[in-house]
PDB file of N, CA, C, O and CB in Angstrom:
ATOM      1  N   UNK A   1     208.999  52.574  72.827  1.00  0.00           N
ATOM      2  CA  UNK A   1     209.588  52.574  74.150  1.00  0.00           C
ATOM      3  C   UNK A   1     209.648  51.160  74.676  1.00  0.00           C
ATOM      4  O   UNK A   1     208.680  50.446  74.411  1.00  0.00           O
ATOM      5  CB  UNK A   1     208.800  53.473  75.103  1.00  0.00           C
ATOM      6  N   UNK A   2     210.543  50.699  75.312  1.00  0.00           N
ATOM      7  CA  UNK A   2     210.889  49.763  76.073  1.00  0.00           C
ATOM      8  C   UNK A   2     210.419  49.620  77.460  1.00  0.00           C
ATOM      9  O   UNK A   2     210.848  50.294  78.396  1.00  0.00           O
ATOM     10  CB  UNK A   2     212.034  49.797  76.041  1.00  0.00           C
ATOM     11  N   UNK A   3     209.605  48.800  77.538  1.00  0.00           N
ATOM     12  CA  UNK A   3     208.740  48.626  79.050  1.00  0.00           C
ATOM     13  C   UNK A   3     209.481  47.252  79.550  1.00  0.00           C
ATOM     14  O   UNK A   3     209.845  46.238  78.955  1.00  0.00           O
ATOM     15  CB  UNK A   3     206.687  48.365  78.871  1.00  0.00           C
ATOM     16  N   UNK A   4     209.542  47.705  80.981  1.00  0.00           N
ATOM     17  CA  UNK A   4     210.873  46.447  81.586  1.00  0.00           C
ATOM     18  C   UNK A   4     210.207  45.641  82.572  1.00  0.00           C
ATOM     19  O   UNK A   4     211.080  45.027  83.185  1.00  0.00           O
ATOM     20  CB  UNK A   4     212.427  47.167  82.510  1.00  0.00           C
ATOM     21  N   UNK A   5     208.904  45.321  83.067  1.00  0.00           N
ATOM     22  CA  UNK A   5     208.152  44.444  83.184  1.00  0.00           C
ATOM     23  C   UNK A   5     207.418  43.600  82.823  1.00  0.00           C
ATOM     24  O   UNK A   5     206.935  43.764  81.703  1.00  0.00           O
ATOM     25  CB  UNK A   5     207.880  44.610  83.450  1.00  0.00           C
ATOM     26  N   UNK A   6     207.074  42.512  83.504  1.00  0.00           N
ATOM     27  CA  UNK A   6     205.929  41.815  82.421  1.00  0.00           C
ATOM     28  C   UNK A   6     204.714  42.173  82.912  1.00  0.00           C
ATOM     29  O   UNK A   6     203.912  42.506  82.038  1.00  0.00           O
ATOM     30  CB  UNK A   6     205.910  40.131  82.273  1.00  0.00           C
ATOM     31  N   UNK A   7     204.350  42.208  83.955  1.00  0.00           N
ATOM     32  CA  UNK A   7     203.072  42.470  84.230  1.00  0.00           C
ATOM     33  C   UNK A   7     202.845  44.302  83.449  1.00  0.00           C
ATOM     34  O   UNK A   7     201.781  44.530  82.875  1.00  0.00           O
ATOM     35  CB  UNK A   7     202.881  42.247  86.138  1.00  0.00           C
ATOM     36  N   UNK A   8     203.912  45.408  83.530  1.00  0.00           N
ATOM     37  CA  UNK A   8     203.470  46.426  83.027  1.00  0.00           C
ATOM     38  C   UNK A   8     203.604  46.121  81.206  1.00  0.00           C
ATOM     39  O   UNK A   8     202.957  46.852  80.455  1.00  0.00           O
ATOM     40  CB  UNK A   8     204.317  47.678  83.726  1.00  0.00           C
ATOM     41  N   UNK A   9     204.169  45.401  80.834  1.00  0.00           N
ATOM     42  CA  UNK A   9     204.407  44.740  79.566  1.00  0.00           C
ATOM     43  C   UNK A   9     202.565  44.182  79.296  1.00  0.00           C
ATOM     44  O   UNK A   9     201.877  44.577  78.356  1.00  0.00           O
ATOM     45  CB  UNK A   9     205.846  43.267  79.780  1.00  0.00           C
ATOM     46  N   UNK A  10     202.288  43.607  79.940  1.00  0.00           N
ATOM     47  CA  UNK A  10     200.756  42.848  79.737  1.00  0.00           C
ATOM     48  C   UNK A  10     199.260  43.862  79.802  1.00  0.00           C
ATOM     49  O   UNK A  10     198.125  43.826  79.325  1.00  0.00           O
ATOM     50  CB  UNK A  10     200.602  41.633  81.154  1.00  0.00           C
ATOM     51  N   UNK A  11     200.198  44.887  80.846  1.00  0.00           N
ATOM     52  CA  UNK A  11     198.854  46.044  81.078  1.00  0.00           C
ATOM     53  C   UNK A  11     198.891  46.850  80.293  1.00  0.00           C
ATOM     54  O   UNK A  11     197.787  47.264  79.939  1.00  0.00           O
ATOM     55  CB  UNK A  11     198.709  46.876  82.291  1.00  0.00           C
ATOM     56  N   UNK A  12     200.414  47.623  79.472  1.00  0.00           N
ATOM     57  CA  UNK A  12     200.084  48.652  78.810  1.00  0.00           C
ATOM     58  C   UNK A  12     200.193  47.968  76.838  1.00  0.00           C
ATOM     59  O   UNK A  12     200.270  48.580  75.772  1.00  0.00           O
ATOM     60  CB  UNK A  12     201.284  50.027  79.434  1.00  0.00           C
ATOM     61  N   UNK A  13     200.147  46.551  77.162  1.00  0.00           N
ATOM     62  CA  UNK A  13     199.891  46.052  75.893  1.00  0.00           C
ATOM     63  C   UNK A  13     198.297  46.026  75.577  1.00  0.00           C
ATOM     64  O   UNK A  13     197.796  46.542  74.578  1.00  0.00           O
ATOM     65  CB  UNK A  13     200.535  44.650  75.803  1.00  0.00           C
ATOM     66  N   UNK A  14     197.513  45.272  76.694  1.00  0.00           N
ATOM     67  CA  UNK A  14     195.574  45.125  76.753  1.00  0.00           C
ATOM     68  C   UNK A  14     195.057  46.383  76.234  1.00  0.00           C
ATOM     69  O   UNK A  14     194.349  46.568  75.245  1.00  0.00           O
ATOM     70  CB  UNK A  14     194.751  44.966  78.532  1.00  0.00           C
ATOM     71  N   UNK A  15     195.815  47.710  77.569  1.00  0.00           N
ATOM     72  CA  UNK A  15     194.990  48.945  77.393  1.00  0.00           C
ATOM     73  C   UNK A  15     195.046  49.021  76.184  1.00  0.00           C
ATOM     74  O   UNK A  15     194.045  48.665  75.563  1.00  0.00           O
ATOM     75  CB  UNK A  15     195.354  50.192  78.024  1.00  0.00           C
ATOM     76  N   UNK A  16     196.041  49.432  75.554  1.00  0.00           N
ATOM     77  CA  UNK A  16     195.679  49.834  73.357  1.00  0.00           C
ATOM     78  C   UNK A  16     194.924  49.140  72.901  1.00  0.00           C
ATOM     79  O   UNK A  16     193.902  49.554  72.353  1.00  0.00           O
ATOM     80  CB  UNK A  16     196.876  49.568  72.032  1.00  0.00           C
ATOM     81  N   UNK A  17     195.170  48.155  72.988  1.00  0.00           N
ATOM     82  CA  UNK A  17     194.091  47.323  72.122  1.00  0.00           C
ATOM     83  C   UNK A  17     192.405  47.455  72.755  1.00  0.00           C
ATOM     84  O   UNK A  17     191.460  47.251  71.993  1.00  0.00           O
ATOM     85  CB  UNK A  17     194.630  45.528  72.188  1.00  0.00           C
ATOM     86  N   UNK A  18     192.221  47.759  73.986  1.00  0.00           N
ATOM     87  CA  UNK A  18     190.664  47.818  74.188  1.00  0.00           C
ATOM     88  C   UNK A  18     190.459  49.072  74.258  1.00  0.00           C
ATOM     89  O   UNK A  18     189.268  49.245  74.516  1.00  0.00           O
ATOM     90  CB  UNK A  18     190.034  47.133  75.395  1.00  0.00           C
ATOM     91  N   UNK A  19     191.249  50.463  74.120  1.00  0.00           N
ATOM     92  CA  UNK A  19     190.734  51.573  74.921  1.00  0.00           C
ATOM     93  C   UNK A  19     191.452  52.102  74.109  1.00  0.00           C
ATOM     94  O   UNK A  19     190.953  53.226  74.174  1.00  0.00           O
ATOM     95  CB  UNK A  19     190.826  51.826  76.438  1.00  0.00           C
ATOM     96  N   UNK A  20     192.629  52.242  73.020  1.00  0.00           N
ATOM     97  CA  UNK A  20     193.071  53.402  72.126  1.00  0.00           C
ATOM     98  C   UNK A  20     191.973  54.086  71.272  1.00  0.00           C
ATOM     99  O   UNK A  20     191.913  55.315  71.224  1.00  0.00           O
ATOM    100  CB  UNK A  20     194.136  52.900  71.162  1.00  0.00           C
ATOM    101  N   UNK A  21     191.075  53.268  70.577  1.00  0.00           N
ATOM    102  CA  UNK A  21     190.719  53.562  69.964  1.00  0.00           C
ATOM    103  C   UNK A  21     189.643  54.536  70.156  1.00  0.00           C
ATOM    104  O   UNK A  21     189.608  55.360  69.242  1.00  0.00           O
ATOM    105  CB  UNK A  21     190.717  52.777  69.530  1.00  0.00           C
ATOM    106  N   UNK A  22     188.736  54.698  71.082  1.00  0.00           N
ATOM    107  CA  UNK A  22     187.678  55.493  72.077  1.00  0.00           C
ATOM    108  C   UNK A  22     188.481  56.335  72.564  1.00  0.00           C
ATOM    109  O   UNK A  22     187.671  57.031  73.176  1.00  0.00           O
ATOM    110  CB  UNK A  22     186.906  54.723  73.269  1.00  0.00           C
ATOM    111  N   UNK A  23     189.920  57.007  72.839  1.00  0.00           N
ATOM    112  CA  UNK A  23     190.341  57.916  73.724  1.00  0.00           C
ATOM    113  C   UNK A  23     190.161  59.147  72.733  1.00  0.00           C
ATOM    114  O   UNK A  23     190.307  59.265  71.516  1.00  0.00           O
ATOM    115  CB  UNK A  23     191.837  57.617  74.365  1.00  0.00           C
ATOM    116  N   UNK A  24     189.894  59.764  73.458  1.00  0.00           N
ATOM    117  CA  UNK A  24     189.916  61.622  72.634  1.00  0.00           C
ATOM    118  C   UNK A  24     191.338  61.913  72.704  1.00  0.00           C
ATOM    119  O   UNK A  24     192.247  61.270  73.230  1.00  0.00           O
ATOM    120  CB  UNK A  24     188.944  63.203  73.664  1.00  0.00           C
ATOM    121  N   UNK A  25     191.349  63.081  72.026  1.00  0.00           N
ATOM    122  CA  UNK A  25     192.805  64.052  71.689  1.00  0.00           C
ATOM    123  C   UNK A  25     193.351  64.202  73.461  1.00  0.00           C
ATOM    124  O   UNK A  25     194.456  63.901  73.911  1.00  0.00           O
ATOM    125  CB  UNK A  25     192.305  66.133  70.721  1.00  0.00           C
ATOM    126  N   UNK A  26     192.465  64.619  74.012  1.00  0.00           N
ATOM    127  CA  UNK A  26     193.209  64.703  75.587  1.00  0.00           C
ATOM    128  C   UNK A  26     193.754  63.557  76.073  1.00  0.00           C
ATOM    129  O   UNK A  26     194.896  63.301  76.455  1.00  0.00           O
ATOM    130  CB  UNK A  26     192.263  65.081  76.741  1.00  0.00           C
ATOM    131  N   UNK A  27     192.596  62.796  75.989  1.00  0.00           N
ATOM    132  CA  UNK A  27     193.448  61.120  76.853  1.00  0.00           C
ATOM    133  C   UNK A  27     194.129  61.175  76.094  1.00  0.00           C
ATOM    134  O   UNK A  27     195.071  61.832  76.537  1.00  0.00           O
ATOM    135  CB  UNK A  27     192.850  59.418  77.060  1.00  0.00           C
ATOM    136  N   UNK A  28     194.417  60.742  74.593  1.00  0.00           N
ATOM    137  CA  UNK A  28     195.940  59.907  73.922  1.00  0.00           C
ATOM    138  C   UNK A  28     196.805  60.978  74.527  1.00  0.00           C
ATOM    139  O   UNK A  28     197.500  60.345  75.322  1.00  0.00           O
ATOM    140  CB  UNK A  28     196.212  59.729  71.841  1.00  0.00           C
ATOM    141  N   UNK A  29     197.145  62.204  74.598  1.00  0.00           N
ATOM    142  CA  UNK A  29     198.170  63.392  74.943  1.00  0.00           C
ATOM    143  C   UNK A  29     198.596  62.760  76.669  1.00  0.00           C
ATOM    144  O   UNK A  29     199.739  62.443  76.998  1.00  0.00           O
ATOM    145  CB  UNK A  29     197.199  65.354  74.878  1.00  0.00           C
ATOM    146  N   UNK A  30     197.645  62.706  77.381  1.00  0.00           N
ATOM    147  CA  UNK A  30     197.684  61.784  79.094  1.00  0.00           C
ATOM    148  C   UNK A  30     198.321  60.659  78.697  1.00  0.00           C
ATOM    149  O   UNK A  30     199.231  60.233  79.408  1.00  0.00           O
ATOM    150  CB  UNK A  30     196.026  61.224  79.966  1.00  0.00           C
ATOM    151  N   UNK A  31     197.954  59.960  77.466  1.00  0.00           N
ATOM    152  CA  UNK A  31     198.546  58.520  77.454  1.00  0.00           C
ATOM    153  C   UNK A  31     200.290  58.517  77.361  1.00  0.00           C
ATOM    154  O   UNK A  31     201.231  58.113  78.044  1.00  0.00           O
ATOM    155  CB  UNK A  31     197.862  57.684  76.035  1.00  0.00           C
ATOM    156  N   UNK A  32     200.077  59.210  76.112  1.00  0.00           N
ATOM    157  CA  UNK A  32     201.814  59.960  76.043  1.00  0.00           C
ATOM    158  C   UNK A  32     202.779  60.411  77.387  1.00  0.00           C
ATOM    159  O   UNK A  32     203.889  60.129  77.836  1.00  0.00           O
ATOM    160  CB  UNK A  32     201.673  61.542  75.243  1.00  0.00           C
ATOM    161  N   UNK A  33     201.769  61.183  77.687  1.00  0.00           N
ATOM    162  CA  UNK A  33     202.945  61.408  79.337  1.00  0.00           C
ATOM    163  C   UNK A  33     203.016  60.626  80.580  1.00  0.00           C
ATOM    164  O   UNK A  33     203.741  60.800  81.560  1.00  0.00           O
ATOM    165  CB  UNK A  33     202.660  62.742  80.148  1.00  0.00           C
ATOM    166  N   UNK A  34     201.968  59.574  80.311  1.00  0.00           N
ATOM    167  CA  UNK A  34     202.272  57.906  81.145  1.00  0.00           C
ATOM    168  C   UNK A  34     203.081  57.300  80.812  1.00  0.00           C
ATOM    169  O   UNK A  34     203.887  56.623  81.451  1.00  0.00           O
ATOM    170  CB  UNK A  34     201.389  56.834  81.121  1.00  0.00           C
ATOM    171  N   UNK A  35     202.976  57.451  79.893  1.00  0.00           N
ATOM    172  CA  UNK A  35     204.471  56.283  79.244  1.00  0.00           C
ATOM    173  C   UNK A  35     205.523  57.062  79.370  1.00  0.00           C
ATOM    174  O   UNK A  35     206.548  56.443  79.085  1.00  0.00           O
ATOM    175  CB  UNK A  35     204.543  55.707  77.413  1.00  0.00           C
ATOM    176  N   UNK A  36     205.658  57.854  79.591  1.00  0.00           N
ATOM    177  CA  UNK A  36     207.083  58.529  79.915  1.00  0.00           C
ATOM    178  C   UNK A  36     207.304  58.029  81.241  1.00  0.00           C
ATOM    179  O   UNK A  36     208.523  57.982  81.404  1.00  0.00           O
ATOM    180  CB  UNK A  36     207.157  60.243  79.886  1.00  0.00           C
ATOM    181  N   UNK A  37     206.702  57.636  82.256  1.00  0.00           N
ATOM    182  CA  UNK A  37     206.703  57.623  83.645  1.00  0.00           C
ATOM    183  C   UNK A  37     207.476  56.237  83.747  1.00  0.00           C
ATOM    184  O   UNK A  37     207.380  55.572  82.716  1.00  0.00           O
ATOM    185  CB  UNK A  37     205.165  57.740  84.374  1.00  0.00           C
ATOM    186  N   UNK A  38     208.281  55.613  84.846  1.00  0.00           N
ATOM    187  CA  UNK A  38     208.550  54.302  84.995  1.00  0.00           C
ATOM    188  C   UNK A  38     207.753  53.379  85.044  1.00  0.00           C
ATOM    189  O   UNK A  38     206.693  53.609  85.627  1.00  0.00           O
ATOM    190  CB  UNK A  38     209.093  54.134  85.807  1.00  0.00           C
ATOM    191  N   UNK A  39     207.943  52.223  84.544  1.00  0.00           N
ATOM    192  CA  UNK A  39     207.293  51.003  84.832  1.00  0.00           C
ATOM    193  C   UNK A  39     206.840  50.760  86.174  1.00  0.00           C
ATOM    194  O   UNK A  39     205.647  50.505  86.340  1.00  0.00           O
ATOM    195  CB  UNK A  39     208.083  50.010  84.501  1.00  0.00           C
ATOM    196  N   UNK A  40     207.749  50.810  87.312  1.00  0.00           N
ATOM    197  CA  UNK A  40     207.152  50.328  87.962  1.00  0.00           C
ATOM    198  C   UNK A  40     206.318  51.024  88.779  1.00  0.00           C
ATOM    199  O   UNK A  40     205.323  50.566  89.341  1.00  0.00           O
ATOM    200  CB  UNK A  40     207.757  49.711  88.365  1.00  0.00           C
ATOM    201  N   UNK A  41     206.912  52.609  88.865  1.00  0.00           N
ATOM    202  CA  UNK A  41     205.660  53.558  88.994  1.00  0.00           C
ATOM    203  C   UNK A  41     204.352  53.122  88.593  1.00  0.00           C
ATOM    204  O   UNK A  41     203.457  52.780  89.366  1.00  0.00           O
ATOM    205  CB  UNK A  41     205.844  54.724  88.244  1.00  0.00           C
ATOM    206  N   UNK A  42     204.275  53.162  86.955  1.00  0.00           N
ATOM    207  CA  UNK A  42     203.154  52.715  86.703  1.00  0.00           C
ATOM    208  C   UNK A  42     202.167  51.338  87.086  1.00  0.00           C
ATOM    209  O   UNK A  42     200.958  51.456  87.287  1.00  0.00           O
ATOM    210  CB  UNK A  42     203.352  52.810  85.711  1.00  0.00           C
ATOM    211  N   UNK A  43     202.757  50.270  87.138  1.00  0.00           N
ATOM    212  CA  UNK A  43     202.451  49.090  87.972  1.00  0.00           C
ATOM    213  C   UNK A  43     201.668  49.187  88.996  1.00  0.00           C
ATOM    214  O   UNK A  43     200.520  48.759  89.117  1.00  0.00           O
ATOM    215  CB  UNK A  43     203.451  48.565  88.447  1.00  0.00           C
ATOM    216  N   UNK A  44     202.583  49.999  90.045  1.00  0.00           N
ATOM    217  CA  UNK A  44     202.194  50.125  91.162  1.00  0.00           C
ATOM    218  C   UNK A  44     200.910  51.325  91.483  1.00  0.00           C
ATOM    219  O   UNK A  44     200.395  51.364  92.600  1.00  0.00           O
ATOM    220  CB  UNK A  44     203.424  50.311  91.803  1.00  0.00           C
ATOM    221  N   UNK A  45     200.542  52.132  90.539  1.00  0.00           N
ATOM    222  CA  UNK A  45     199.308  53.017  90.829  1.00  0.00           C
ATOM    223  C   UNK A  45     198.476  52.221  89.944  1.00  0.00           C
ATOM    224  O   UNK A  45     197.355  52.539  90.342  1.00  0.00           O
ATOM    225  CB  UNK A  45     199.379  54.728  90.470  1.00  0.00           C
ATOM    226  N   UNK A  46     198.242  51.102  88.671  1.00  0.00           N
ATOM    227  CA  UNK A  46     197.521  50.930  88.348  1.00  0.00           C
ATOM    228  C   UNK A  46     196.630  49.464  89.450  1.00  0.00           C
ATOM    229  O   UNK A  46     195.431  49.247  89.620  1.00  0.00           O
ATOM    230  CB  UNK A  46     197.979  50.994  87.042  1.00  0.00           C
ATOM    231  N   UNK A  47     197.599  48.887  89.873  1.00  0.00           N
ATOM    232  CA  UNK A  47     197.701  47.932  90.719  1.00  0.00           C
ATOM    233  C   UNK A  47     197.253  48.578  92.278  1.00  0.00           C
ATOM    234  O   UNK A  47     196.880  47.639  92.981  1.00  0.00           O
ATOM    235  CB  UNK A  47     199.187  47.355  90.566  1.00  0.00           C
ATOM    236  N   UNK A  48     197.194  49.681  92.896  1.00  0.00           N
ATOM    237  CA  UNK A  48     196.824  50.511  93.692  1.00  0.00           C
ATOM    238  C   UNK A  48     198.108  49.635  95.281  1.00  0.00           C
ATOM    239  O   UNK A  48     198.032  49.339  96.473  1.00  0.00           O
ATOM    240  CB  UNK A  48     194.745  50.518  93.718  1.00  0.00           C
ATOM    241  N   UNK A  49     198.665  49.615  94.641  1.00  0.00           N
ATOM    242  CA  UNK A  49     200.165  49.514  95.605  1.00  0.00           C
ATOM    243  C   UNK A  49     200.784  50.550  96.123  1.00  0.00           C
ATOM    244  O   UNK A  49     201.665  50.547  96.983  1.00  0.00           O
ATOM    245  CB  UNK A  49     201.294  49.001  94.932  1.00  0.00           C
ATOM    246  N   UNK A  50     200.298  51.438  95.574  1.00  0.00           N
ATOM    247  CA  UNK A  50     200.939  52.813  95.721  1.00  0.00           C
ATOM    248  C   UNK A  50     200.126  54.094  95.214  1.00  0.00           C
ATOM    249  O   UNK A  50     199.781  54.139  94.033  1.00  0.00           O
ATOM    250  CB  UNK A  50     202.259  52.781  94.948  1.00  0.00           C
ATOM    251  N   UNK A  51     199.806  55.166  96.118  1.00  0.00           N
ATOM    252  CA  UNK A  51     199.418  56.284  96.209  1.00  0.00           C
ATOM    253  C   UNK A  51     199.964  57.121  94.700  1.00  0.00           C
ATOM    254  O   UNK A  51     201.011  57.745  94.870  1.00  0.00           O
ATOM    255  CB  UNK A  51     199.930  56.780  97.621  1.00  0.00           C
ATOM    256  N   UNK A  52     199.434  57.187  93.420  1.00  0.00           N
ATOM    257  CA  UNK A  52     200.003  58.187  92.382  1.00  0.00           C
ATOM    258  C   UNK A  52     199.957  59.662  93.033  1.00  0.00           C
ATOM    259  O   UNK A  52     199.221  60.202  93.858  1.00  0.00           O
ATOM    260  CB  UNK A  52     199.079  58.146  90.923  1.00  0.00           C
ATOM    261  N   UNK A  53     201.245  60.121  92.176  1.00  0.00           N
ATOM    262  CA  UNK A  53     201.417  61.433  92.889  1.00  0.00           C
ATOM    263  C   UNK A  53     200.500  62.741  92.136  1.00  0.00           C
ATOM    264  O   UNK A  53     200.034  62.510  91.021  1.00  0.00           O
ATOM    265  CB  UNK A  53     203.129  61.776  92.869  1.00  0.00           C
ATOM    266  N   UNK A  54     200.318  63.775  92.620  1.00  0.00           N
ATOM    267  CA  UNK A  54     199.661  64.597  92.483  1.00  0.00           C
ATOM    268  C   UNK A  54     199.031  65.011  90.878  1.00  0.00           C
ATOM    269  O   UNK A  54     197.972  65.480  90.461  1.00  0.00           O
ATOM    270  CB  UNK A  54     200.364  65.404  93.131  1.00  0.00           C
ATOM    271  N   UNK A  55     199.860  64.717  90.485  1.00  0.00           N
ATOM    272  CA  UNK A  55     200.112  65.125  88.934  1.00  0.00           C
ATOM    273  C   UNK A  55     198.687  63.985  88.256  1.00  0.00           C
ATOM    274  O   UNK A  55     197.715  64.388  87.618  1.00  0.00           O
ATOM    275  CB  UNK A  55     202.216  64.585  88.247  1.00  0.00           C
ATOM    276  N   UNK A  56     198.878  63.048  88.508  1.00  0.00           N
ATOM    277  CA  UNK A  56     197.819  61.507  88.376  1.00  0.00           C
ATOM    278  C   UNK A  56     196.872  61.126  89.367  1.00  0.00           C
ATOM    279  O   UNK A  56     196.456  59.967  89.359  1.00  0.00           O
ATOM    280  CB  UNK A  56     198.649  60.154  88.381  1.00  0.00           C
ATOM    281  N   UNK A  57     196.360  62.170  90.461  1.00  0.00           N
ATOM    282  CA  UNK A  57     195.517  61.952  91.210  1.00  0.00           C
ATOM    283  C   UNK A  57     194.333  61.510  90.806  1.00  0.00           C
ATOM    284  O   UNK A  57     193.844  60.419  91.101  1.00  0.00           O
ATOM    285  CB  UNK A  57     195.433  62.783  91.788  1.00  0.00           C
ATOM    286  N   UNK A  58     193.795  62.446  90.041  1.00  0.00           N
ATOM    287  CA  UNK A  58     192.156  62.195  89.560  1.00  0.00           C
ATOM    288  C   UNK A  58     192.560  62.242  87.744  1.00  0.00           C
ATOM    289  O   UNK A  58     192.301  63.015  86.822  1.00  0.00           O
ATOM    290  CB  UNK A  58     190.727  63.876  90.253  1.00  0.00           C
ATOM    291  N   UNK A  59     193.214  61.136  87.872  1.00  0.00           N
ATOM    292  CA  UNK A  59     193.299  60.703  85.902  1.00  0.00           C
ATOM    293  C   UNK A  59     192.351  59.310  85.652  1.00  0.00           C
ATOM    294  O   UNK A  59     192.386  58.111  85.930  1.00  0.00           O
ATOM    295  CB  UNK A  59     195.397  60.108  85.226  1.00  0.00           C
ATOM    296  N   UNK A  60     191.462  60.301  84.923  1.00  0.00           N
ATOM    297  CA  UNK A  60     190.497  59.092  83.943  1.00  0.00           C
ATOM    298  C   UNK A  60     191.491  58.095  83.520  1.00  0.00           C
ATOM    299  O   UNK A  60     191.444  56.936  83.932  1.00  0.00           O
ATOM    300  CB  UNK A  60     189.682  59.751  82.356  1.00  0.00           C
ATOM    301  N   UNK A  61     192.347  58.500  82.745  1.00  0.00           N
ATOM    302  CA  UNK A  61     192.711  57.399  82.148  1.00  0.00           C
ATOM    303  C   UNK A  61     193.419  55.967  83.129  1.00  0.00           C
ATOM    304  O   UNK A  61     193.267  54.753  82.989  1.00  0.00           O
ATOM    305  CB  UNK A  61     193.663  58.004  81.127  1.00  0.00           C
ATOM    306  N   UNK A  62     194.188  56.747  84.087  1.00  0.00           N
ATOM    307  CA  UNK A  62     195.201  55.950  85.468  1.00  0.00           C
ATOM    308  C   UNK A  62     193.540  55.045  85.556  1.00  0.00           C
ATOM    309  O   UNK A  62     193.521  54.063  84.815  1.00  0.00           O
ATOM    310  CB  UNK A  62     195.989  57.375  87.511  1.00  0.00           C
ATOM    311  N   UNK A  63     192.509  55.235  86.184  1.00  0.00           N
ATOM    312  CA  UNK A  63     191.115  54.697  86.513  1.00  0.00           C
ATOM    313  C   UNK A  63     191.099  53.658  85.038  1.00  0.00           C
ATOM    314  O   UNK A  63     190.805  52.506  85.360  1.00  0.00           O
ATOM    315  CB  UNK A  63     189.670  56.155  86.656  1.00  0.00           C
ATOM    316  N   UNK A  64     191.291  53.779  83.867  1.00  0.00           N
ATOM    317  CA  UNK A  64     190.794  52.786  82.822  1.00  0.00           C
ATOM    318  C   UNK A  64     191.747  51.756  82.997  1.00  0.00           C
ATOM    319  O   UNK A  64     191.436  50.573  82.859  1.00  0.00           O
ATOM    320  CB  UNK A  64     190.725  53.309  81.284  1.00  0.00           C
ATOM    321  N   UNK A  65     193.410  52.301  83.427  1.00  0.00           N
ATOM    322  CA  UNK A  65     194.193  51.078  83.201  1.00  0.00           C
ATOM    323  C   UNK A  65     194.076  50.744  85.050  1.00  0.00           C
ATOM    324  O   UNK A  65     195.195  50.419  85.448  1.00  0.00           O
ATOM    325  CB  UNK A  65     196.064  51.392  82.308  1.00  0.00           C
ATOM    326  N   UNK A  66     193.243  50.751  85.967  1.00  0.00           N
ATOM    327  CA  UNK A  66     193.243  49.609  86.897  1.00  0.00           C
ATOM    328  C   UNK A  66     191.881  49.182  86.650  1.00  0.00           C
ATOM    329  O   UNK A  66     191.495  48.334  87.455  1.00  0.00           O
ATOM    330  CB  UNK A  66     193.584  49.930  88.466  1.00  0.00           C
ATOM    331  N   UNK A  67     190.833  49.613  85.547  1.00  0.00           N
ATOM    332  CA  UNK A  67     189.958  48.239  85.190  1.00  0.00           C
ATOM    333  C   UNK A  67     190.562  47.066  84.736  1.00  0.00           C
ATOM    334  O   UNK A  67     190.451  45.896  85.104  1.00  0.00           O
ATOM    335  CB  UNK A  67     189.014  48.449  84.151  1.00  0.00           C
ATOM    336  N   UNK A  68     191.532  47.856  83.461  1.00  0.00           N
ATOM    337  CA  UNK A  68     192.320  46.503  82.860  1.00  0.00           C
ATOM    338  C   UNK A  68     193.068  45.738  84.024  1.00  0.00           C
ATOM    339  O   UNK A  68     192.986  44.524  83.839  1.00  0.00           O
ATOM    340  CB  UNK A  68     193.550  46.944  81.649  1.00  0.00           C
ATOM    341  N   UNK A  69     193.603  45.990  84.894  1.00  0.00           N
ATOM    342  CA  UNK A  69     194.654  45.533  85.976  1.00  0.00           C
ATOM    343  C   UNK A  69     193.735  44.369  86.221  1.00  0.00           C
ATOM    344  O   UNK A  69     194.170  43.219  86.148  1.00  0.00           O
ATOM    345  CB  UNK A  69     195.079  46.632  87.415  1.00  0.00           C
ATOM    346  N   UNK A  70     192.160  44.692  86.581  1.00  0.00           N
ATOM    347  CA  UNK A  70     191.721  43.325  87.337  1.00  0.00           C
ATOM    348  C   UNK A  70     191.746  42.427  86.663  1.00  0.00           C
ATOM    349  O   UNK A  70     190.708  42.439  86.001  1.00  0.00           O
ATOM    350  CB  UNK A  70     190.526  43.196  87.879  1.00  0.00           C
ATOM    351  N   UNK A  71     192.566  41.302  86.328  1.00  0.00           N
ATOM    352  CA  UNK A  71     193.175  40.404  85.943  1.00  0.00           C
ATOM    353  C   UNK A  71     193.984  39.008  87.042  1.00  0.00           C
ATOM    354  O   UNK A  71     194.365  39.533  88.089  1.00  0.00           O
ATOM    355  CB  UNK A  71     193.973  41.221  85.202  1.00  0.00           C
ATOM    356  N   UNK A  72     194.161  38.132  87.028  1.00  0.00           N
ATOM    357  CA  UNK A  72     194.664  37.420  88.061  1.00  0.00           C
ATOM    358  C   UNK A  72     196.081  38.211  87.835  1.00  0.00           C
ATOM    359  O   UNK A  72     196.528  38.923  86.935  1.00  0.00           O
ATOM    360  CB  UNK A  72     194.565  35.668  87.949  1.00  0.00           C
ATOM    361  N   UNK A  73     196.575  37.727  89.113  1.00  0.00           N
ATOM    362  CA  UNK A  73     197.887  37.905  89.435  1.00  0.00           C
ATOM    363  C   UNK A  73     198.626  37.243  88.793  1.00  0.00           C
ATOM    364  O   UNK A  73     198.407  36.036  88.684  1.00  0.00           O
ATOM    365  CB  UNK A  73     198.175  37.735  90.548  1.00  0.00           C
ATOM    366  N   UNK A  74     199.799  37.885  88.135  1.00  0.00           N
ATOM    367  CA  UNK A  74     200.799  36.795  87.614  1.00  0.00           C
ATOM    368  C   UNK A  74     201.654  36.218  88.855  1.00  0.00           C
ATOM    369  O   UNK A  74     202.162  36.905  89.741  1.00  0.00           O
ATOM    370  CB  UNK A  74     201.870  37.472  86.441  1.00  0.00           C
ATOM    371  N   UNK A  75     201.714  34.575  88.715  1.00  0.00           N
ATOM    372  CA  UNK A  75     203.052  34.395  89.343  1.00  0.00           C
ATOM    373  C   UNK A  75     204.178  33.222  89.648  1.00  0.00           C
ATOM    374  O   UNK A  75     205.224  33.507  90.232  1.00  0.00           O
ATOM    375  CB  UNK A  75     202.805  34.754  90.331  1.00  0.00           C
TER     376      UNK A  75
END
């Protein structure tokens, strides 16, 4: 898939590499239907810019990728 940011380009590149490997059969299946979601959707709930909607309220995994987020700001 084609990710059309850089900052979501930088976050959902880190997460695999530190956290694929530890996810169970459930998270990777959660991981799968994040990446279906837009970029900047995603950006913006891992970045806490924005309220995720119901569906991603209480997702472990959404919580692992805004550890990775704390990172400086690109800019």
């Amino acid at each position: 898939r084609k990710r059309g940011t850089l900052e979501s380009d930088l976050l959902l590149s880190i997460f695999p590499q530190e956290h694929l490997g530890t996810l169970n059969t459930e998270e990777l299946s959660e991981f799968d239907k994040l990446m279906d979601e837009p970029d900047w959707d995603i950006c913006y709930w891992a970045t806490g810019k924005r309220t995720p909607p119901e569906r991603w309220a209480d997702s472990k995994l959404l919580e692992k990728l805004r550890v990775v987020r704390r990172m400086p700001d690109l800019h």
